[in-house]
PASEBA-1860 file (N, C-alpha, C; in nm, 3 decimals):
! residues 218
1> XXXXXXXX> -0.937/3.332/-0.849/-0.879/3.201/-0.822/-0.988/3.098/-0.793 ~ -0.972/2.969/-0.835/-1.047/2.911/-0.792/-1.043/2.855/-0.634 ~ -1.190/2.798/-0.629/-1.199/2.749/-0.487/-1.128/2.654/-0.447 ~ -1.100/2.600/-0.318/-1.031/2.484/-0.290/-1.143/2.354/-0.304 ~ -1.102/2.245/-0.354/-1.186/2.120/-0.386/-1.215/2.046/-0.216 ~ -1.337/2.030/-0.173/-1.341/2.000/-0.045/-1.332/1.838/-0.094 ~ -1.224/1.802/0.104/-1.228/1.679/0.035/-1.264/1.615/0.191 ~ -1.347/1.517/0.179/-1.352/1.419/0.314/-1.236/1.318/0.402
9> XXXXXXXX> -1.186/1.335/0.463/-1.100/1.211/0.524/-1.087/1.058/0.490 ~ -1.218/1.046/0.499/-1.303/0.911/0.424/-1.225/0.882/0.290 ~ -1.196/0.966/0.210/-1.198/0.986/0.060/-1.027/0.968/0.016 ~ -0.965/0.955/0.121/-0.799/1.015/0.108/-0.713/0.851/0.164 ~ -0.675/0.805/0.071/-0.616/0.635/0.088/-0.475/0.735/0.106 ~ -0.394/0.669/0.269/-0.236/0.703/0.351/-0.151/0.581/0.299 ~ -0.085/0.598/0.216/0.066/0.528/0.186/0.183/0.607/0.287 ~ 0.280/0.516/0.307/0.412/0.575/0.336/0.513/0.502/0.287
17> XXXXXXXX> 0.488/0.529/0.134/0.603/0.508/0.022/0.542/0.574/-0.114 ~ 0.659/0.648/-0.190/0.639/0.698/-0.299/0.574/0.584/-0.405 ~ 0.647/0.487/-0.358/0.606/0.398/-0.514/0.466/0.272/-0.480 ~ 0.365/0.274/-0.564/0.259/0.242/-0.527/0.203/0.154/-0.616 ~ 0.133/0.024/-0.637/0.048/-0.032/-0.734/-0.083/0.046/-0.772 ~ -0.121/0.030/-0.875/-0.277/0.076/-0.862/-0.344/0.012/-0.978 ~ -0.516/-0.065/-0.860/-0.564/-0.147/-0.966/-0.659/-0.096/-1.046 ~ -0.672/-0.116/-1.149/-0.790/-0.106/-1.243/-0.824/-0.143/-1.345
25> XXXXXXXX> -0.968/-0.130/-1.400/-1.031/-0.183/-1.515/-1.056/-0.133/-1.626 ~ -1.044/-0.136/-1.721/-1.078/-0.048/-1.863/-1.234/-0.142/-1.928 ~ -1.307/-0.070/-1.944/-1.411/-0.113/-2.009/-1.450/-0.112/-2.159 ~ -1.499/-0.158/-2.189/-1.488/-0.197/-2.348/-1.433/-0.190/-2.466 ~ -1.309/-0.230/-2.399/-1.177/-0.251/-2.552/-1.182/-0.243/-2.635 ~ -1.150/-0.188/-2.736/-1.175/-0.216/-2.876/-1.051/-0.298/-2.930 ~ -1.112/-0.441/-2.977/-0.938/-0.557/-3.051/-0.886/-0.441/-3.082 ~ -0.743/-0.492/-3.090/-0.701/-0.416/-3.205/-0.639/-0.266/-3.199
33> XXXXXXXX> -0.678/-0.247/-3.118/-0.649/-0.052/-3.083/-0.544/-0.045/-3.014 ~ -0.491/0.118/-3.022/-0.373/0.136/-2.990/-0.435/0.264/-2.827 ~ -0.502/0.179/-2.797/-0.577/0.252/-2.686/-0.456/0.242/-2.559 ~ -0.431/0.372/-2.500/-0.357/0.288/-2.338/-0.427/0.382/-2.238 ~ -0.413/0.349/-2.105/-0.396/0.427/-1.992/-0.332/0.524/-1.950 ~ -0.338/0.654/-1.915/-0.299/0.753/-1.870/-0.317/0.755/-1.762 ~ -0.217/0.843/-1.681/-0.284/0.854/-1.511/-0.214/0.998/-1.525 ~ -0.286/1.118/-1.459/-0.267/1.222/-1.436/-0.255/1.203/-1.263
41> XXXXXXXX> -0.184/1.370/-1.234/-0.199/1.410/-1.114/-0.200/1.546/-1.058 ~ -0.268/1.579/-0.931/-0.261/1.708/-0.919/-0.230/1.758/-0.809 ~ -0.126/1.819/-0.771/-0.080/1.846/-0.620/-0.169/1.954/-0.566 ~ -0.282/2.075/-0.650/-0.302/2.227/-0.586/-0.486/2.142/-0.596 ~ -0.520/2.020/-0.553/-0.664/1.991/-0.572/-0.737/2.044/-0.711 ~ -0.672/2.022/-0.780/-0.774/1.994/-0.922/-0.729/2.166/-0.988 ~ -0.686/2.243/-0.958/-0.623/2.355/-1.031/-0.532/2.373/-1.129 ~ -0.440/2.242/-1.139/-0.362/2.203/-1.273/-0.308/2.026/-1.208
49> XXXXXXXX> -0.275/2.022/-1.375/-0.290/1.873/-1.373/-0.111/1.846/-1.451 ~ -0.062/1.728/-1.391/0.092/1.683/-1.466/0.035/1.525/-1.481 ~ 0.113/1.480/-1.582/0.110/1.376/-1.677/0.208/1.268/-1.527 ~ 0.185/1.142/-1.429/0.210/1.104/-1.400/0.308/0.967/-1.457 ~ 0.201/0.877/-1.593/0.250/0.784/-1.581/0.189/0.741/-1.720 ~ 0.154/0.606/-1.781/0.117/0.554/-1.866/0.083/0.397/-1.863 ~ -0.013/0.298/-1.897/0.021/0.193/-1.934/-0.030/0.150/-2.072 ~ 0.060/0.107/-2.167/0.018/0.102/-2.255/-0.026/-0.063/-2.290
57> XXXXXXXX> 0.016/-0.160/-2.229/-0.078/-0.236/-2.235/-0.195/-0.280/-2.148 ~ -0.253/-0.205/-2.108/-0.363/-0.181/-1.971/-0.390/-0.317/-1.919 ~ -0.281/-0.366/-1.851/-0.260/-0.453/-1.774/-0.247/-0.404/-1.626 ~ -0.389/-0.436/-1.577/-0.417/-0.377/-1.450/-0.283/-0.473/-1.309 ~ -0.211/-0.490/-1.248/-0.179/-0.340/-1.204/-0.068/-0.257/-1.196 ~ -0.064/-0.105/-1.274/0.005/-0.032/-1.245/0.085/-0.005/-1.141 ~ 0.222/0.039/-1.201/0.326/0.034/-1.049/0.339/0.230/-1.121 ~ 0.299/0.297/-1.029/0.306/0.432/-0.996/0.453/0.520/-0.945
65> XXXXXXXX> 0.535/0.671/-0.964/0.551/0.676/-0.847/0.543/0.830/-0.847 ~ 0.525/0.890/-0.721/0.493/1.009/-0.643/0.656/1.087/-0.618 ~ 0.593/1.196/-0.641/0.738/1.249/-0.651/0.823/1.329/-0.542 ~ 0.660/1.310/-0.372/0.724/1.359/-0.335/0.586/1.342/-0.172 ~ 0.660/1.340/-0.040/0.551/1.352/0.038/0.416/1.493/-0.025 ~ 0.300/1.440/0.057/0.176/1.518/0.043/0.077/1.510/0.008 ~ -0.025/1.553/-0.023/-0.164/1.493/-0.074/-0.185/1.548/-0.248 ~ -0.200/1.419/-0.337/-0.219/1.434/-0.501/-0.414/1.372/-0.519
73> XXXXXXXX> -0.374/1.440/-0.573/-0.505/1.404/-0.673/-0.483/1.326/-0.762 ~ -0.530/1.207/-0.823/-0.494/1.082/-0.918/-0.622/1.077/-1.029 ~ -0.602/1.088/-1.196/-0.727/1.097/-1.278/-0.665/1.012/-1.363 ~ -0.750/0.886/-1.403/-0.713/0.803/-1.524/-0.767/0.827/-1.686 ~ -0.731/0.819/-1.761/-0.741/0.864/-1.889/-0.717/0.755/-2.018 ~ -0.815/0.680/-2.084/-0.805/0.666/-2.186/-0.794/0.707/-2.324 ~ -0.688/0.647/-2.357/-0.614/0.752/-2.494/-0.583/0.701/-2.576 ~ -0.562/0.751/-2.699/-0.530/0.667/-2.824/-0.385/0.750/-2.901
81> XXXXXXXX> -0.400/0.851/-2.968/-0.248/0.953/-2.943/-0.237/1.020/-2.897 ~ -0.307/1.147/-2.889/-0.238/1.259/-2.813/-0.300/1.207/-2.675 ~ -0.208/1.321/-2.549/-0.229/1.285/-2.435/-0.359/1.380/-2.361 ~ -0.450/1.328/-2.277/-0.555/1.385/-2.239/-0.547/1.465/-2.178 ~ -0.562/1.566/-2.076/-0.561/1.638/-1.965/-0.640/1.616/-1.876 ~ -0.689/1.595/-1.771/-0.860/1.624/-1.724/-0.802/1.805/-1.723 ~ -0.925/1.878/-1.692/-0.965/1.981/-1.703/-0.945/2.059/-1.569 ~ -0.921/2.190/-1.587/-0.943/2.259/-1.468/-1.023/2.232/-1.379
89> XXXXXXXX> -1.001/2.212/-1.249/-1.154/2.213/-1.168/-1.200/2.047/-1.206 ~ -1.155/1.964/-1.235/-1.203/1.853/-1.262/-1.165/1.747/-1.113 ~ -1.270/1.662/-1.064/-1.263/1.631/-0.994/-1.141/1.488/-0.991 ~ -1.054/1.461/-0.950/-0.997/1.328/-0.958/-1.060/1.176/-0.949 ~ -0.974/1.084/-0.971/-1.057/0.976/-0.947/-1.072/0.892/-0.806 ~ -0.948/0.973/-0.720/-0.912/0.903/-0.581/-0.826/0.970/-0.593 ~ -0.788/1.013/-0.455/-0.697/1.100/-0.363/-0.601/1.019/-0.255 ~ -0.448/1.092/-0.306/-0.406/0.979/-0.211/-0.294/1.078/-0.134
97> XXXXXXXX> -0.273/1.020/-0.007/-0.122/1.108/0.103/-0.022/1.026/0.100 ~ 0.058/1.090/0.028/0.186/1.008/0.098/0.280/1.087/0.240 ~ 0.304/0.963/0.334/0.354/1.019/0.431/0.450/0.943/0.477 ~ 0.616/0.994/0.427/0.706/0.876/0.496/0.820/0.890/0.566 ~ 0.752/1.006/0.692/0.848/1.085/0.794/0.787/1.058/0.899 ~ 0.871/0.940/0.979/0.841/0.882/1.079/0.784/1.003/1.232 ~ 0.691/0.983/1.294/0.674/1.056/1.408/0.775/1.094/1.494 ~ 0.798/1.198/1.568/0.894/1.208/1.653/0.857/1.211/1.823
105> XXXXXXXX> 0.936/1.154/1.876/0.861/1.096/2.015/0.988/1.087/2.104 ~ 0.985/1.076/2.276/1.110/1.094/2.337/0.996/1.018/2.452 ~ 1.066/0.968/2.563/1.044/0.904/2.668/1.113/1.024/2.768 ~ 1.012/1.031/2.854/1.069/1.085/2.987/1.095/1.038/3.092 ~ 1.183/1.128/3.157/1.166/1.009/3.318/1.082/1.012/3.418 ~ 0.998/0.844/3.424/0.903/0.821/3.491/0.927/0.863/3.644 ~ 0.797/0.871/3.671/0.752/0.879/3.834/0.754/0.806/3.905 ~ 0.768/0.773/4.039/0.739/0.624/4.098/0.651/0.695/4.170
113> XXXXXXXX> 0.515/0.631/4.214/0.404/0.648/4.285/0.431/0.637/4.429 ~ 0.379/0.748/4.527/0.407/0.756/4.659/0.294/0.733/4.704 ~ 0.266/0.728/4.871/0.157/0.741/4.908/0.058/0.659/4.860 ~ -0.082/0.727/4.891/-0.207/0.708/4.785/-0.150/0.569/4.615 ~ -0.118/0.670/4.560/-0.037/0.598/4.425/0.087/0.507/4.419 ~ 0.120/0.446/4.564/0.240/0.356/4.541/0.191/0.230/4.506 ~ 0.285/0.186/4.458/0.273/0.054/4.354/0.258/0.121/4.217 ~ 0.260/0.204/4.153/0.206/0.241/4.062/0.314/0.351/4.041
121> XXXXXXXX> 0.326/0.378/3.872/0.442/0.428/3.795/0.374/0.514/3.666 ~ 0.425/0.628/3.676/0.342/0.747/3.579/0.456/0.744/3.491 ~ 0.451/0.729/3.317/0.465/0.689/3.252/0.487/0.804/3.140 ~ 0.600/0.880/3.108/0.564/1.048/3.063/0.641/1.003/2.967 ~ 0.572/1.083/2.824/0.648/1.079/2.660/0.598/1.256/2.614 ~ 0.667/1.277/2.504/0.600/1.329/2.459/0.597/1.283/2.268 ~ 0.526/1.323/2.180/0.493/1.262/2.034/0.464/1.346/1.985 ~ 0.505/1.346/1.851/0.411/1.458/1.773/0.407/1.408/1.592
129> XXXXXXXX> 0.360/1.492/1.502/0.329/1.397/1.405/0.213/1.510/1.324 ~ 0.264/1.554/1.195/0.132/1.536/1.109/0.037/1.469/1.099 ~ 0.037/1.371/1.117/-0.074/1.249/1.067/-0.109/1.188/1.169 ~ -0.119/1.173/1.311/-0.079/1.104/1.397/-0.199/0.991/1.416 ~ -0.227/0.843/1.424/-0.374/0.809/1.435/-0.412/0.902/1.540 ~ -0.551/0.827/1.591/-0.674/0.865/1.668/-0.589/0.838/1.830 ~ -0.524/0.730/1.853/-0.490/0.666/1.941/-0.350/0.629/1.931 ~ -0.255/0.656/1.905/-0.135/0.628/1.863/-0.014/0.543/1.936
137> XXXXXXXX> -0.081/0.544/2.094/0.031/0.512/2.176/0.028/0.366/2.216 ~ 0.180/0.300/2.245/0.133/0.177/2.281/0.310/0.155/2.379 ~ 0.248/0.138/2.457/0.413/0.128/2.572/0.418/-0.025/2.638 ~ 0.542/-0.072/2.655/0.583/-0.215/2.663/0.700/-0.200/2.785 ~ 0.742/-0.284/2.878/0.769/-0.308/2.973/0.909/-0.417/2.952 ~ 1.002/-0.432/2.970/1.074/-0.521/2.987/1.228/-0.559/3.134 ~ 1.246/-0.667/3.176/1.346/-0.638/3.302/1.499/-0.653/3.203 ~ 1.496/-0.661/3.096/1.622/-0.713/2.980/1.608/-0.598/2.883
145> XXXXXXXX> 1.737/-0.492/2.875/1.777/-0.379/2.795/1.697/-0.457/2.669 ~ 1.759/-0.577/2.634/1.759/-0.644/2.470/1.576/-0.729/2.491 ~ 1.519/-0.735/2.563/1.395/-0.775/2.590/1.405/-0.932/2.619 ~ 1.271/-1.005/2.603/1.127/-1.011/2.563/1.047/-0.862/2.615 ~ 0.969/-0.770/2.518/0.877/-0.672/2.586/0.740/-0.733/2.622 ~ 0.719/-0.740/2.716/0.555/-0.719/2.757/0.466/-0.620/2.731 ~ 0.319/-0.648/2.714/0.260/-0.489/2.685/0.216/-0.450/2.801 ~ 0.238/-0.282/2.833/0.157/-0.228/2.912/0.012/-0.196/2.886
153> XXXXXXXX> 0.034/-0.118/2.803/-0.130/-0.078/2.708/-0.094/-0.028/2.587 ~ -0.201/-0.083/2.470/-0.195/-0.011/2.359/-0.320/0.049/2.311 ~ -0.279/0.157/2.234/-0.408/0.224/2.182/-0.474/0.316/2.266 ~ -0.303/0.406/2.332/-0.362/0.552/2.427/-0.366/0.665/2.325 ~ -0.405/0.757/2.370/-0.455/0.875/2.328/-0.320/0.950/2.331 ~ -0.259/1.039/2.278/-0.164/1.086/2.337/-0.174/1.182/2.391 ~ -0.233/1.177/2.498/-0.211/1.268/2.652/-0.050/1.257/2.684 ~ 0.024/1.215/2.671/0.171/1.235/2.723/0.185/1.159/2.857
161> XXXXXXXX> 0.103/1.082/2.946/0.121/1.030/3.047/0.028/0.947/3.084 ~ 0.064/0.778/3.138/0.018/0.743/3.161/-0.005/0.623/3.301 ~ -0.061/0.666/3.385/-0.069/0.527/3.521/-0.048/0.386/3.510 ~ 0.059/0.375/3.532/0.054/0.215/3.514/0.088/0.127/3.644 ~ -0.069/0.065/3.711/-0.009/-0.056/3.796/0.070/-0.165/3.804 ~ 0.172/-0.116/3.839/0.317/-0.159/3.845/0.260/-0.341/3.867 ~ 0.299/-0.496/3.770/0.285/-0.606/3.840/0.318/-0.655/3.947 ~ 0.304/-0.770/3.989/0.370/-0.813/4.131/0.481/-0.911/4.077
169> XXXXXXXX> 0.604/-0.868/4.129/0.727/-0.943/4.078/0.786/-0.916/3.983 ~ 0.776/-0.798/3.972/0.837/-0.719/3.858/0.991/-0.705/3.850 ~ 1.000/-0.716/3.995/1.217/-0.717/4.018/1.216/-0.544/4.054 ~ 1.336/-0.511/4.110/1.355/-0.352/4.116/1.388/-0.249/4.048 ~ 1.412/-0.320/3.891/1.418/-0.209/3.766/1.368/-0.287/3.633 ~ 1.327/-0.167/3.546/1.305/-0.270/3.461/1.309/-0.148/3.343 ~ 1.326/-0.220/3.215/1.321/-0.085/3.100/1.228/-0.081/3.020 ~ 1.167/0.049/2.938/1.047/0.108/2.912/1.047/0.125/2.783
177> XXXXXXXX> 0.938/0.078/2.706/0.961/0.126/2.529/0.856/0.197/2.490 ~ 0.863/0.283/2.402/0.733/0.324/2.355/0.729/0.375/2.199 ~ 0.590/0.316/2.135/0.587/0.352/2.017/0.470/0.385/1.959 ~ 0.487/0.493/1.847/0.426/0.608/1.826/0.342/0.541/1.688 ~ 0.254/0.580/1.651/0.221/0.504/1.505/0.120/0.620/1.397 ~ 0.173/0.685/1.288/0.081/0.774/1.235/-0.039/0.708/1.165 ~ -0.093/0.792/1.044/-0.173/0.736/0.973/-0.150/0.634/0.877 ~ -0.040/0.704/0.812/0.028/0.609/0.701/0.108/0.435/0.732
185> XXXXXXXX> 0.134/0.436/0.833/0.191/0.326/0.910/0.339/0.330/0.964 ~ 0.373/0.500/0.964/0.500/0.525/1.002/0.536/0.481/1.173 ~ 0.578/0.431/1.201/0.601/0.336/1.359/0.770/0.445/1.373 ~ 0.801/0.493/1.504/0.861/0.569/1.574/0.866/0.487/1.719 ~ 0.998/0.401/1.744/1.012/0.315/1.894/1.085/0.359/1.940 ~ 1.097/0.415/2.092/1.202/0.486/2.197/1.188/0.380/2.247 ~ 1.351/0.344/2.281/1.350/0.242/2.440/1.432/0.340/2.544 ~ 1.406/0.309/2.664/1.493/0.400/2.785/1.547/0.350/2.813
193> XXXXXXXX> 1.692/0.465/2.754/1.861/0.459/2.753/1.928/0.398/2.890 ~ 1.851/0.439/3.015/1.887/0.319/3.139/1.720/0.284/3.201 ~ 1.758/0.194/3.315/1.663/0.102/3.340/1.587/0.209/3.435 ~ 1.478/0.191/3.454/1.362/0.269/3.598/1.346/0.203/3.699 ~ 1.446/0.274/3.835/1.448/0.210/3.970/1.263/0.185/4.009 ~ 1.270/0.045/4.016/1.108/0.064/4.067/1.108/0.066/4.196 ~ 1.186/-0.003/4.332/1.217/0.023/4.450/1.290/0.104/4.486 ~ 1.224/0.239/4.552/1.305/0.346/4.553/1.430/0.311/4.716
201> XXXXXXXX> 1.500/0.377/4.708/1.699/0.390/4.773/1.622/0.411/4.877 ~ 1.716/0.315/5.010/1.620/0.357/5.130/1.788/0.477/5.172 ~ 1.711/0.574/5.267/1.850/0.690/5.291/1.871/0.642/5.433 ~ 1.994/0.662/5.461/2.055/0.641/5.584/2.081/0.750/5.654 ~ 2.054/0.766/5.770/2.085/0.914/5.849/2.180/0.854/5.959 ~ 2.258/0.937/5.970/2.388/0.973/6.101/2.287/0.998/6.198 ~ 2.252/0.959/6.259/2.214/0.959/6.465/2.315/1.001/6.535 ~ 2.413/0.973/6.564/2.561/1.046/6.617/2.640/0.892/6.666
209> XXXXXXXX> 2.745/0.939/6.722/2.852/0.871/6.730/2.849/0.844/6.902 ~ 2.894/0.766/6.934/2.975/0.735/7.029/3.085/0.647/7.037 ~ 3.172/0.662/7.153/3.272/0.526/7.183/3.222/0.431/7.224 ~ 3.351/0.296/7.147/3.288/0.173/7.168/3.319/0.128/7.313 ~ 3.243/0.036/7.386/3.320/-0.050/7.509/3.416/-0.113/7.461 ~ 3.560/-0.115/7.558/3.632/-0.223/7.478/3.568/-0.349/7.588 ~ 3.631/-0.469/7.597/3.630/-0.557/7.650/3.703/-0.567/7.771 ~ 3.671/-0.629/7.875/3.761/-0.594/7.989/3.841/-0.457/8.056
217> XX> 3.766/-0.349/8.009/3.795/-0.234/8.075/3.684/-0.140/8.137 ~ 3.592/-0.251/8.218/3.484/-0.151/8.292/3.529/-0.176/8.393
END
């Protein structure tokens, strides 16, 4: 069998849609010819190749489409009748992922900071994701179910939790959004289904009872 084609990260352009433009140039025309564009593709990295697409008047740019999430290999081909192949083992011309299955992500219920950490609200999700960026997280703040959101921070790591110094005048609840973002540009937004008491319930304790004085009976 052959080897697998190593490929760099660098090297791999993330769509999240099957259907795609693609630009390019043909170099030295000949008037007159019944020359067109081919575009091959290869889902197993260069081990076999399927006939993608065509333009026959090589009017750069091609509208493509992919038949399916995952990473293809893309080879262009000038042709005149029969159709070209590239070759076993042949390297492509650009590599591309399609990815258009949004991240999956849930909000937990936050902490309110005691002690040491009061004023301050720990901030728990969890995310997950094939593709996920480098930094994916970005959580927003609002005192209105339907908003304006404010930002808390964007561009966390997804550690699953995060400290946030609660503002001053924030009111005693307020609701929490958070959204997830992969490589391809798939965006995943939780808002929390009720609001987060930020002033926690003061408790009342029974001391005991006694009778009242009435008035005029001492």
């Amino acid at each position: 069998p052959m080897s697998t084609m190593p490929i760099s990260p660098g090297e791999i352009q993330t769509l999240n849609t099957l259907k795609f433009a693609l630009d390019y140039a043909v170099d030295e025309v000949r008037p007159g010819s019944a020359e067109k564009v081919e575009f091959w593709l290869t889902r197993d990295r260069g081990r076999s190749w399927e006939r993608l697409g065509d333009d026959a008047d090589r009017r750069s740019p091609a509208e493509l489409n992919l038949p399916c999430d995952g990473l293809f290999g893309i080879a262009l081909r000038v042709t005149t009748d029969k159709p070209i192949s590239p070759l076993p083992g042949e390297n492509p011309d650009f590599w591309i992922e399609v990815d258009t299955t949004k991240p999956v992500a849930s909000l937990l219920p936050p902490t309110l900071g005691t002690g040491p950490e009061a004023g301050s609200l720990m901030i728990l999700w969890t995310a997950s994701d094939r593709g996920l960026q480098p930094e994916p997280i970005s959580l927003y703040y609002s005192v209105r179910p339907e908003g304006p959101w404010t930002t808390i921070a964007k561009g966390l790591r997804n550690e699953g939790v995060y400290r946030w110094s609660l503002p001053g005048m924030v009111g005693s609840q307020l609701f929490l959004r958070l959204e997830v973002a992969d490589r391809a540009g798939n965006v995943t937004r939780v808002d929390s289904k009720s609001p987060v008491q930020i002033e926690p319930k003061q408790r009342i304790r029974v001391l005991g009872v006694t009778p009242a004085k009435m008035p005029g009976l001492d």
